[in-house]
TORMAR-296390 format. One record per residue: x, y negated, z of N, C-alpha, C, O in turn. Coordinates in steps of 0.05 Angstrom, whole numbers, plus 5000, padded with zeros to 4 digits. Example, Ala and Ser with C-alpha at 12.3 -4.5 7.8 and 13.67 -1.06 7.14 Angstrom:
2
526451145156524650905156526450665156528550665169525750455142527350215143525849995157526849775161
This chain:
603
043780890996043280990969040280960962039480960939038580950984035280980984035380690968034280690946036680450976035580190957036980200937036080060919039080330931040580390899036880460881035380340865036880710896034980860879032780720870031980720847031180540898029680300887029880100867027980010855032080050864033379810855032779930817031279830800034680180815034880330789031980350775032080320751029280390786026880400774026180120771024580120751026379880778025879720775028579520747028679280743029479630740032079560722030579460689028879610679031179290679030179140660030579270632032479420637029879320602031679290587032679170574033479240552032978880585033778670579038078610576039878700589037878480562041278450565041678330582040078170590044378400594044478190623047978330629049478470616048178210655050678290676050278430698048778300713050878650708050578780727052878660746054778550735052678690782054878490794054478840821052478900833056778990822057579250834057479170868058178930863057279170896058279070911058679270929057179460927060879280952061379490970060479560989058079610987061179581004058979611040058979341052056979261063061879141053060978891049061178651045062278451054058478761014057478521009060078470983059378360963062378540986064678360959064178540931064078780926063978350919063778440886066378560880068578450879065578880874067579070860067979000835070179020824065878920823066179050794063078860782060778840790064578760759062278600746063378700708065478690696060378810700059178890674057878770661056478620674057678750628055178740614054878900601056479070594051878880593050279100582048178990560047378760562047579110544045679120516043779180535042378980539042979400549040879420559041279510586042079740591040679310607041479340635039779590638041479750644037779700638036580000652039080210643040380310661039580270618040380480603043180430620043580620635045480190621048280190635047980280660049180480667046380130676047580220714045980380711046680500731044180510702042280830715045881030709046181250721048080940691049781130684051081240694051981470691051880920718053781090731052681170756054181170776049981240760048581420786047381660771045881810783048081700745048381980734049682220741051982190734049482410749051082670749052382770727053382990727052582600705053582660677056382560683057082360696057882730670061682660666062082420661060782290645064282290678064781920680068081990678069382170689068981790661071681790671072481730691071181580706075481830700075381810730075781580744075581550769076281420728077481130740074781020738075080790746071881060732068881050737068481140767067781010785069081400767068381560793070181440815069781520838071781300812073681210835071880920845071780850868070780820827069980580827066780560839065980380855065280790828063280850839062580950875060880870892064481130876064681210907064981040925065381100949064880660910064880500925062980320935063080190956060880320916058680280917056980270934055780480941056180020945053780050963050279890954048179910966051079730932049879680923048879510906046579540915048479340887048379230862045679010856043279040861047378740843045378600828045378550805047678570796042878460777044178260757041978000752040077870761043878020731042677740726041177780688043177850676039977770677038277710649039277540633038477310637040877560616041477370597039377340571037377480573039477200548037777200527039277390514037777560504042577440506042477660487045577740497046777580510046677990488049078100487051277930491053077980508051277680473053177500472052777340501054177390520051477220500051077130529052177250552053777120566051477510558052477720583055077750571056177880588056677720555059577710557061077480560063477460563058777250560060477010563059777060595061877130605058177050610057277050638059177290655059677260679059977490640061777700645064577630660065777680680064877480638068577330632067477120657068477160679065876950655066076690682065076750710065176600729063777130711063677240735066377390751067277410774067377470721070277520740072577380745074277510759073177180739074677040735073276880769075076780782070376860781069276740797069576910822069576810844070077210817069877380848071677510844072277650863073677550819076477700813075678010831076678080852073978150818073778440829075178620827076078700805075778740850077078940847078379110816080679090806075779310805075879410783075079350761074379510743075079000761074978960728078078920718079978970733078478830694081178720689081578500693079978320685084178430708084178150722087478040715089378100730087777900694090377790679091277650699090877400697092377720722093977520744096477510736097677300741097577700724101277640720100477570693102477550679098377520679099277360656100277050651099876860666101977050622104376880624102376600603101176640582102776320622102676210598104876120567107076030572104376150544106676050531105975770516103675710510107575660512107775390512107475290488109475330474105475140474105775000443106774720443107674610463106474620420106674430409103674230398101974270380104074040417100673940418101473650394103873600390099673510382099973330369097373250360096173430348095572980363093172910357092772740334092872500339092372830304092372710277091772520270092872390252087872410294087172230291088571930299088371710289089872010317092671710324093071580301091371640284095071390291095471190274097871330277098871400256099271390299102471420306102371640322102071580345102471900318101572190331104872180342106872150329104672210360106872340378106272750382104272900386109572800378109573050390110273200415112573130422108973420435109673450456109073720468106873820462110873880486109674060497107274080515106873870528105674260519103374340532102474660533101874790513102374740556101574970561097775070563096575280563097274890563094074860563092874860538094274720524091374930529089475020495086774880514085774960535086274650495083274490495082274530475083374660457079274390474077374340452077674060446075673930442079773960444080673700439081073590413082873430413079773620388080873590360083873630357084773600334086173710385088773660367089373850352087974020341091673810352092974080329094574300351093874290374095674420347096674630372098774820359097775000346101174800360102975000347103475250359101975220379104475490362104875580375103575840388101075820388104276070397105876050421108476060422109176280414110475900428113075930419114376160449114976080471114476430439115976650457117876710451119276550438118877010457121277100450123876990440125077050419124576840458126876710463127476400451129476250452125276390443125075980432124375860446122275900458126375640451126975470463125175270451125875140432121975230465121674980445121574660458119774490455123974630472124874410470127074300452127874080444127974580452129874550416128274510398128974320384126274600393123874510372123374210369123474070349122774170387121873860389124873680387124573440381126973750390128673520389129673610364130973450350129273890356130673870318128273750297128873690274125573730307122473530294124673340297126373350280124973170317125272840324128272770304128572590287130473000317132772990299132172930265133372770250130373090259130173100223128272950218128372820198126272940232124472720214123472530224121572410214125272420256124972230259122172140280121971900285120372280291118272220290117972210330119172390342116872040344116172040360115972260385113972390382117072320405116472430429114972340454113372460468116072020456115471940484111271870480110071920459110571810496107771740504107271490508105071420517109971260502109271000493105770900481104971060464104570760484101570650482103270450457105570360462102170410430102770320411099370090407097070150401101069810414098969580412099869450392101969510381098069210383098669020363101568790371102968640356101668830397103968740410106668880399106569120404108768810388110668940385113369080413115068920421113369310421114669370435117769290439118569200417119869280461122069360448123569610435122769840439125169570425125069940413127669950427129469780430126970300437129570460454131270540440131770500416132670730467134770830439135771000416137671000401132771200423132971320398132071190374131871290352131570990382131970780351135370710340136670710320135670680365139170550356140170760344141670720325139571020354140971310348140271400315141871530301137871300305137471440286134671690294133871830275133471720324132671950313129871870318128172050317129371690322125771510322125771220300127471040299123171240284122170990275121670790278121570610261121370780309120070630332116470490319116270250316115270590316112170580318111570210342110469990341113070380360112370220384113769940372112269750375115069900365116269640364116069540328117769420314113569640323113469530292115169610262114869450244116469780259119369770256118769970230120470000212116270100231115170330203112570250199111570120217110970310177108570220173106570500174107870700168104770530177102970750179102470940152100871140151103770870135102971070118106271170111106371400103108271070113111471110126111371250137112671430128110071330165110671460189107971660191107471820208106271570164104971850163106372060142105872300144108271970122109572190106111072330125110772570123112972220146113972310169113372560179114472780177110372460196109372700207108272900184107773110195107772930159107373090132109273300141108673510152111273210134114073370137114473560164115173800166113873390184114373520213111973690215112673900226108673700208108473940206108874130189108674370195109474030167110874310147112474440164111774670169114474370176116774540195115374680212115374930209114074570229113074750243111274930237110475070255110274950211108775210192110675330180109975490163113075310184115075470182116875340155118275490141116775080150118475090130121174940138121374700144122675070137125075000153126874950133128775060144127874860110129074900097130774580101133174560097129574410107129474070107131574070124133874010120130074190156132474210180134574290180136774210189133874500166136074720159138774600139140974710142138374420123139974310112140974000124143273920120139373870135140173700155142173760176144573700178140973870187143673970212145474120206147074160224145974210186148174240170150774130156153074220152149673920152151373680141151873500168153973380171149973500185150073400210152873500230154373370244152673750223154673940237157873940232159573900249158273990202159673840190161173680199163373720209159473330194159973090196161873100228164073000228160973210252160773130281163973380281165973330294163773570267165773710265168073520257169473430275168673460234170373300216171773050238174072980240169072960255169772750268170572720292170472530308171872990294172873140328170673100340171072910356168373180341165873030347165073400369162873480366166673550387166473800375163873940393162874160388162773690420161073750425157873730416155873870420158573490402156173510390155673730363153673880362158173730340157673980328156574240334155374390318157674300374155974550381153174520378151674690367152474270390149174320397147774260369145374200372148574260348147574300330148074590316145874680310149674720309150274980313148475170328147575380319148275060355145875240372143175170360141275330363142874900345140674870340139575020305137375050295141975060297141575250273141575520271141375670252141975600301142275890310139275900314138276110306137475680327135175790342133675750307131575870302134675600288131875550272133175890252132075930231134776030258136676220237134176480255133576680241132876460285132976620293129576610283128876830273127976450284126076400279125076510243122876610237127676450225127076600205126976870191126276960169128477030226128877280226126277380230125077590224125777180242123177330253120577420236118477540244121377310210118677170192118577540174120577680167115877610173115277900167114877890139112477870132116877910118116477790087113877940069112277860051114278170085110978370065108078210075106078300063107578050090105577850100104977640080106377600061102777520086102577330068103177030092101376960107104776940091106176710101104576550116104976460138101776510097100176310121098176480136096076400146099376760136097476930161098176860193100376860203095076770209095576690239093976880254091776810262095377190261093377420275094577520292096777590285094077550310094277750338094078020335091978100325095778200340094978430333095278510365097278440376092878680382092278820393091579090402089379200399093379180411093579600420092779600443093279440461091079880443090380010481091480230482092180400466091580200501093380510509091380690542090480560561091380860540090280940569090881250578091181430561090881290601091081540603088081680627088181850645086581560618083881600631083581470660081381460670086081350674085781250701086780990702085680790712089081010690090080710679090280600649089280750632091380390642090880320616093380120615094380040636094380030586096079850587095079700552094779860534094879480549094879420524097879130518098378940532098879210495099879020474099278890462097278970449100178550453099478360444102078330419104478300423101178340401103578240381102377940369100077880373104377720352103977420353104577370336106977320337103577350312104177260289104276950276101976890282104776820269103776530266105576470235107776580232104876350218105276300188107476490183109876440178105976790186107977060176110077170194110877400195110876890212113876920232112277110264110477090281113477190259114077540289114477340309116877290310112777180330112977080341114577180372116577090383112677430382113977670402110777740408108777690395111277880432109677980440109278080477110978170492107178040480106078150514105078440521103578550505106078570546104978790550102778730575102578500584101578910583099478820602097979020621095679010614098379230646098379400652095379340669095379160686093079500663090679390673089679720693090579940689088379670705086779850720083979760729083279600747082879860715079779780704078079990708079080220709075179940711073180180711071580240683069980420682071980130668070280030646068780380628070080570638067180470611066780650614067180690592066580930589068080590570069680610545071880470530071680220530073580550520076080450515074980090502075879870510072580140474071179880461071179720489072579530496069879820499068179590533071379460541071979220536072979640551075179480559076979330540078179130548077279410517079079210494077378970497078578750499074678950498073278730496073478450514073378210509073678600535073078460564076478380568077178250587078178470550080978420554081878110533083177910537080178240511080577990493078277730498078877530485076477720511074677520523076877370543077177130544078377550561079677430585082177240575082777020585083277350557086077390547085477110527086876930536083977010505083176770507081376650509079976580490080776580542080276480551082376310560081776100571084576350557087776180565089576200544091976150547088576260526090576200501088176110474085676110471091076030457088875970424088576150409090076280394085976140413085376420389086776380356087276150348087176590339088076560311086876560301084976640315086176530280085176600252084176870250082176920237085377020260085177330258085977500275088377480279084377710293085377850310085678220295083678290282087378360296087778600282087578810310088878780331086278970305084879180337083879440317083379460293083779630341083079880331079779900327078179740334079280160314076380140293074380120324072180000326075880280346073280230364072279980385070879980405073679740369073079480381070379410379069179550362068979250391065979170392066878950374067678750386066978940343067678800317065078570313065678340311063178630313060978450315060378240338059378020338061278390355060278230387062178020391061777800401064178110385067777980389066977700366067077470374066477750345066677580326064077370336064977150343061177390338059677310354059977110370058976890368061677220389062677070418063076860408061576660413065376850388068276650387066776420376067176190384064976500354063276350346061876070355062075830353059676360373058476160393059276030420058575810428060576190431061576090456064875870455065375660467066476000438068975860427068575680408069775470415067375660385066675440371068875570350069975400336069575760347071675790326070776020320070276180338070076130279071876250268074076420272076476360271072976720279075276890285074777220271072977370278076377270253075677500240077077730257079277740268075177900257076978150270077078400258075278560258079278410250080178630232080978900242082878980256078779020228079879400236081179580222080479760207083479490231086179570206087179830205088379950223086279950178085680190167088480340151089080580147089880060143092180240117093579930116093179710126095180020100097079750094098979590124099379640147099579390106101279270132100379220156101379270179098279110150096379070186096379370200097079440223095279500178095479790201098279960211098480160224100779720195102679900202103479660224105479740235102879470233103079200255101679390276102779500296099279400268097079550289099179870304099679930328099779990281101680200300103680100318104180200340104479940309107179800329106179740355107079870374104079540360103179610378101679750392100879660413100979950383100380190394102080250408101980210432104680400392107280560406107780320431106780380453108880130428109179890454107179920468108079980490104579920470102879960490102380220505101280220527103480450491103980730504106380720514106380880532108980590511110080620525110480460540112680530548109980290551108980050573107180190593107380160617105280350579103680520605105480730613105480780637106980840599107681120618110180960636110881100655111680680634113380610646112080520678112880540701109780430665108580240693106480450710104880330725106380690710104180770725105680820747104580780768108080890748109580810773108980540790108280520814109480370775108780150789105880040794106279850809104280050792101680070784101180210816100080090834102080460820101180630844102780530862102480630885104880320860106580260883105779960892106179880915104579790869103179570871100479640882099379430891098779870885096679910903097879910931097379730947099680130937100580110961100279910981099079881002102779710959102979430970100879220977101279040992098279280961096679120970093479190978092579111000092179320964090079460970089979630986088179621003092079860988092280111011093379941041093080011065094979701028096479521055093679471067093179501091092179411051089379161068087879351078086779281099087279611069086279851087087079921113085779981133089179921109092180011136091479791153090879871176091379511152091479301164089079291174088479181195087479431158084179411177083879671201082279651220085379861199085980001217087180011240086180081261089879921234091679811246090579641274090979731296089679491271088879151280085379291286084179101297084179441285082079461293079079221279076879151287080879171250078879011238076179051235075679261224073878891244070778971238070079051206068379221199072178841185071478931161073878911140075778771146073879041116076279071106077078731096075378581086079378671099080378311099080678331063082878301050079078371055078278301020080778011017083178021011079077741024080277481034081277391058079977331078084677381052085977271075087176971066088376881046086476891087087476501088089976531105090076661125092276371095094276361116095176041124095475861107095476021142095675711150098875691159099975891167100375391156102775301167102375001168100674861158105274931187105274681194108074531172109474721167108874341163111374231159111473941164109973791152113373851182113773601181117873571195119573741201117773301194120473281210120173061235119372831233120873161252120373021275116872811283116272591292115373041273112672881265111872631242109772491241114372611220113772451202113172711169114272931163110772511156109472681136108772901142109873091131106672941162105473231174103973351145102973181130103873581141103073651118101773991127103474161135099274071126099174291126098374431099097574311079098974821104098174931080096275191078096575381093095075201065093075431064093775611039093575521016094475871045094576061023093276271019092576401039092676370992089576591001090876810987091576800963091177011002091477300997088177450979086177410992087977540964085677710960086377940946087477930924085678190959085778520964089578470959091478550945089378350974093478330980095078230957097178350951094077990942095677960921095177600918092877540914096577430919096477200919095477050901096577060879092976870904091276850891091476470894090176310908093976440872094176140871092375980865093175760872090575960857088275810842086775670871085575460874087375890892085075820918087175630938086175510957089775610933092075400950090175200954088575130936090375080980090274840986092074711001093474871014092574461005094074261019093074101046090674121051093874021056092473811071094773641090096773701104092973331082095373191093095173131128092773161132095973081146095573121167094872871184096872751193091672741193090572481186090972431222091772211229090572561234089172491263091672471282092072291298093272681277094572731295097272611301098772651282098472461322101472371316103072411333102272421356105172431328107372611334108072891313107172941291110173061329110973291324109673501338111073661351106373541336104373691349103373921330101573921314104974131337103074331309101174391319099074361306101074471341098174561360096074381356093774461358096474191351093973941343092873911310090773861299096473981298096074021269093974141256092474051239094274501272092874721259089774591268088374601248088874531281087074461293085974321281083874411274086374091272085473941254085373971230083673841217087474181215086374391182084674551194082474471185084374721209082574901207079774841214078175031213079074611219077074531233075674311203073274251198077874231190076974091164076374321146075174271125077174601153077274821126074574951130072975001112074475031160071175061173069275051174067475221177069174691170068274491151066274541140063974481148067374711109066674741090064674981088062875001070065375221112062875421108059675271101059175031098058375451100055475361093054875191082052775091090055975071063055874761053056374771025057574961016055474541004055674610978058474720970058774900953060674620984063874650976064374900975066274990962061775100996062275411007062975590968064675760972062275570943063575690921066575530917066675520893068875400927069975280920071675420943073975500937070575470974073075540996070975840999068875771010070976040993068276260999069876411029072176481030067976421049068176501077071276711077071876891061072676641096075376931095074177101113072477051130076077471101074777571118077077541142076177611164079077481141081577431161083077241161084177181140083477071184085576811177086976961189086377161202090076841183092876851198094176681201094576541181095276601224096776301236099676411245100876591257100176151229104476281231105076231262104576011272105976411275106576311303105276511312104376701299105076461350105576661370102376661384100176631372102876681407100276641416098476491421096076551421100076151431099576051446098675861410097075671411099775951386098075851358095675901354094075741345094876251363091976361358090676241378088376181372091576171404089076141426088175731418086375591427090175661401089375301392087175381380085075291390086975551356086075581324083175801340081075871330083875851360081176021379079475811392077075851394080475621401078175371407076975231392074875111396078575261365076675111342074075381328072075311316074575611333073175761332070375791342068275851331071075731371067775661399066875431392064575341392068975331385068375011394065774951362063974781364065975081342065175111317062375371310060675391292063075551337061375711326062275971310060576151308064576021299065076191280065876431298067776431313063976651292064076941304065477141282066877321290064977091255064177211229067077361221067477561207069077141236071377191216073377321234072977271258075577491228076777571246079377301248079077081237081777391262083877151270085377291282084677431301088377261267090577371281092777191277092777011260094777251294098277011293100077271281100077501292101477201261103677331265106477181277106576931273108777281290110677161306113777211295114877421289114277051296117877101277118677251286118277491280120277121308122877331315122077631319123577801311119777701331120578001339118078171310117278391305117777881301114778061281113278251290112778471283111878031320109378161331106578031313106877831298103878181318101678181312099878081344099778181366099077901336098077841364094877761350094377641330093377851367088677971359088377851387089877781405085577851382082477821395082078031409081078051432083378271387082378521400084178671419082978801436086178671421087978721437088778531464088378301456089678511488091078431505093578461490093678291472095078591491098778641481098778611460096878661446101878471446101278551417101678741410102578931423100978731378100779011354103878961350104678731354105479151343108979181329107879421314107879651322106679271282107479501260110379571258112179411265110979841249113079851237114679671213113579581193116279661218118779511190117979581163117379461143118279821171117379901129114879981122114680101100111879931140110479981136109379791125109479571136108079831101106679711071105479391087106079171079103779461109101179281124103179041130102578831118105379031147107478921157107878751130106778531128109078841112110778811102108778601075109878461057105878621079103678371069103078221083102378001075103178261102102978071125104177871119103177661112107577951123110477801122109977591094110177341096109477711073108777581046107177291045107877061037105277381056102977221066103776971075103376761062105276981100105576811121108576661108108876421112110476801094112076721079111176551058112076321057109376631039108476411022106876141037106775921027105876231060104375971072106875721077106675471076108975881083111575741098112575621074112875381076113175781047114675661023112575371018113175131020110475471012108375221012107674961021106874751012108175051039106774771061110174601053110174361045112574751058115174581056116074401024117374201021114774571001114374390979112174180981112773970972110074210990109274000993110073771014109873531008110873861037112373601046114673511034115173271037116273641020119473461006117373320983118273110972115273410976114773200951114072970959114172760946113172990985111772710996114072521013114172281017115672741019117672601028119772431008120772211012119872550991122172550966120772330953122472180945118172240946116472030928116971780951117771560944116371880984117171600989119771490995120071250989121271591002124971560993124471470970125271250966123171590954123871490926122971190914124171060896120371130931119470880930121270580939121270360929122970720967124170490982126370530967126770310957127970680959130770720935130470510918132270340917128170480903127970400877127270080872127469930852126170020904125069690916128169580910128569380896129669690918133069580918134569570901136969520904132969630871134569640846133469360829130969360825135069110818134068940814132669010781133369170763130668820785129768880758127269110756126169180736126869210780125069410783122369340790122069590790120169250795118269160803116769380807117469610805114069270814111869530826111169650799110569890801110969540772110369760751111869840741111370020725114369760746116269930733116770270754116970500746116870160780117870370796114770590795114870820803112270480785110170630786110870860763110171100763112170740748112570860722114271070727113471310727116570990731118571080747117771430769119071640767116071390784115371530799112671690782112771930784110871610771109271720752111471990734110872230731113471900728115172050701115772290714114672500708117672250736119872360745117972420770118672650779116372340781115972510812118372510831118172420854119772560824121972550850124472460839125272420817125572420869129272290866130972500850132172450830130672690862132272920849132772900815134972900803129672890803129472960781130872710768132472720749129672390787131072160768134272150767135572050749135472310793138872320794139772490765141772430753137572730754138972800738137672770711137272940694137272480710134972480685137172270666137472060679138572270642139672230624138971880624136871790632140971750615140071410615137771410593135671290597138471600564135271570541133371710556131271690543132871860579131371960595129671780606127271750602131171680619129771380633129771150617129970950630129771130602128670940581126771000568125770820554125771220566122571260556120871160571118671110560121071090597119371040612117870830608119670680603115870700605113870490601115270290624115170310648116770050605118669870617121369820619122469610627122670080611124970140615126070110593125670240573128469830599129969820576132769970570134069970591133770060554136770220556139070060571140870170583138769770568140369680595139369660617141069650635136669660624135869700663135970120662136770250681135370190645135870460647139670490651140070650669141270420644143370410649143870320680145670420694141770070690142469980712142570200731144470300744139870260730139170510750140870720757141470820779141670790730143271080739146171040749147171200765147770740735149870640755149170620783150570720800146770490789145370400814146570740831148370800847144170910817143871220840146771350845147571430867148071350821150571480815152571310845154071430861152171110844154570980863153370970895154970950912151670980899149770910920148771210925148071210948148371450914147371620929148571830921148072050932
């Protein structure tokens, strides 16, 4: 506490980020501040903190920051510090969902439409988020159905293509094969985004008569899937909020808290239509409800597209928020503190949804600590750990009979799986069916990487775990001497009897069955196992898939590149439609026909 106290007189009043850290050394908790002296002297105040402050504090061993030029800055540096050390008690969107738009780029001659879950700074256009129960691959095939307009990713040259078969069908122009002229197939896309700004009226009477027609003509399966497809555009208009003004695109945002935990709601509006909405159960230290709405909507898009308009309660940071988006987002974003009228009766809605989302989840919330934070405590006890295993790496082997050796690395952090840090590795040195040589050779390439520029990209674990018994830890223990590494601890866990086998022990550790520690462990070493085995069937399955496709005449190396580019695997091409495989770059509807006679009879 003596260098806390040092540290606090020497504190700037400059804007900046404060970075919280524990006894050792891992970033708890990362802040910004208007004025770094006035924030962290606050929470070494004897003045009343909320308690989810005081929980956060008692952890404290001691603290850095960093100086930005102004407010805005320390919240952009805020958002790319946590997102960089995922602390403990900031808010950390791990179960958040991506939802999926509709991407389309104007400047093209011939704009194709397509799904994408990713939001760039790309000039395109971006529909969407299509939730609450839309199907938007029904979307895209009732666009193509009605107006005709492009899906596939065909390259459109002065060369004329052949045209597939949704040319023959009626439900493409064909661009690719000359067949519409550019200002033709720009009225086209006119139309197709009207629809997707909600004017449905076009489709709506198309697939109607469509329905009809396929009816009349004992036609009765296709009449359904048009039927389903007038159900999804019937549901979409339910959705549409008529007291709105139609081309309103706002987010409406509620907090909820009960001083220890918090939960906020996301409602989704897009040209008036009730798109749905996200709940989001956070446990945060933040020291005012503003601070945390803030740091929720910085995170929150950061992975989605912002609207036109976000609607939030009066005690949002309204200036700072708008600021940000500005400068750091490049967009235009009003944020509205909705007082009366319909927004404030949107704004109550989610309110009530966000209170009751918290009183559902604080159950779970205290049972998801258990599982992972109180586990990683237990486990440092347990096992006689030097320090609490913040970061755990788990390693596995997969191959078959020593062909496609494939290892996998999975990172646990404060007990919760932290996909972004997966790695792979293909298995270069070793041959045969040798896992003992395997691990040896990942862990020694992963080792590697300490002290070295890569060290922000793999950051030191405080615990590895190796699937297997003993005779796994004492391989993965010579690459240890043999390397130098004192720092880190190393344990095996073992199938059958689900022993714990240490450094520190002679005998093994047998946690209990239902004890929390066990039972992360198991997780752990389970996801290393699920892992490492998808990546070997993909490698396996691409080259099967390579020698399959050498034997189909008519196939050559760019077609089968193509081929394998699309589809990735056998699986997917066994069940990919003959107009499926004819999108492919090369693929004509009669060699697409070949193929699937080919797989169908032959595999």
């Amino acid at each position: 506490m003596d260098v806390i106290s040092e540290k606090l007189k020497l504190l700037p009043d400059s804007p900046g980020v404060y970075i919280m850290l524990d006894a050792y050394s891992n970033v708890i908790y990362v802040g910004k501040a208007r004025v770094l002296k006035n924030r962290v002297r606050q929470y070494f105040h004897n003045s009343p903190k909320p308690e989810k402050v005081m929980r956060m504090v008692e952890n404290i061993a001691d603290f850095n920051y960093i100086i930005t030029d102004s407010e805005i800055d320390a919240l952009a540096l805020e958002n790319n510090l946590i997102k960089k050390y995922k602390p403990k008690y900031n808010i950390l969107l791990k179960d958040d969902k991506t939802y999926p738009y509709i991407k389309v780029d104007l400047r093209e001659e011939f704009p194709n439409f397509y799904l994408t879950r990713k939001i760039k700074k790309d000039g395109c256009k971006y529909f969407g988020p299509f939730m609450g129960g839309i199907n938007c691959n029904d979307i895209l095939n009732t666009l193509q159905l009605t107006f005709c307009v492009r899906l596939c990713h065909t390259s459109i040259t002065s060369k004329p293509k052949r045209e597939c078969l949704n040319f023959h069908i009626g439900r493409c122009t064909a661009p690719c094969a000359g067949k519409v002229t550019k200002e033709e197939y720009a009225e086209q896309i006119k139309k197709a985004i009207g629809f997707l700004e909600g004017n449905l009226k076009e489709a709506q009477e198309l697939l109607t008569s469509k329905m009809y027609a396929a009816s009349e003509s004992e036609n009765f399966e296709l009449a359904l899937d048009y039927k389903r497809k007038l159900e999804m555009l019937d549901k979409l208009e339910a959705k549409r909020i008529t007291s709105l003004n139609k081309a309103i695109d706002a987010d409406i945002i509620a907090y909820a808290t009960n001083n220890l935990y918090s939960a906020v709601n996301v409602l989704i509006t897009r040209k008036g239509i009730m798109q749905g909405g996200s709940s989001f159960a956070l446990d945060e230290a933040n020291f005012s409800d503003g601070e945390a709405l803030t740091a929720f909507i910085t995170q929150y898009y950061s992975r989605h597209e912002a609207p036109a308009e976000i609607i939030v309660e009066d005690f949002c940071e309204k200036e700072l928020l708008e600021s940000y988006f500005k400068e750091k987002v490049g967009k235009n974003v009003e944020i509205t503190l909705a007082k009366q009228g319909d927004k404030f009766k949107l704004l109550q809605m989610a309110k009530k949804n966000a209170a009751e989302f918290l009183e559902k989840s604080v159950d779970k919330i205290k049972h998801k600590d258990d599982m992972t934070v109180n586990a990683c405590k237990r486990l440092q006890s347990i096992l006689g750990l030097k320090r609490y295993p913040r970061r755990m790496e788990c390693y596995d082997i997969s191959n078959i009979s020593g062909v496609d050796k494939v290892g996998s690395m999975v990172v646990f952090t404060d007990g919760e799986a932290d996909r972004n840090s997966y790695r792979r590795f293909k298995i270069r040195t070793v041959e045969g069916a040798n896992d003992f040589a395997s691990l040896q050779e990942v862990l020694t390439r992963r080792l590697a990487k300490l002290c070295t520029d890569e060290e922000d990209k793999f950051p030191k674990p405080d615990l590895i775990i190796i699937d297997g018994g003993k005779g796994q830890l004492s391989s993965v223990k010579e690459i240890f001497d043999k390397m130098g590494v004192s720092d880190i601890e190393l344990i095996s866990l073992a199938k059958r009897e689900e022993e714990v086998f240490t450094l520190n022990f002679d005998e093994s550790v047998k946690i209990p069955h239902r004890d929390y520690a066990l039972k992360m462990l198991q997780r752990i070493r389970d996801e290393a196992h699920r892992f490492a085995i998808t990546y070997f069937r993909n490698i396996h399955s691409k080259r099967n898939l390579s020698s399959v496709l050498t034997e189909i005449d008519g196939i050559g190396k760019v077609k089968r590149l193509a081929l394998l580019e699309k589809f990735g695997t056998l699986e997917r091409i066994l069940k990919a439609s003959e107009e499926e495989l004819a999108e492919c770059e090369g693929i004509s509807p009669a060699l697409a026909k070949k193929i699937k006679t080919y797989l169908e009879e032959n595999l």
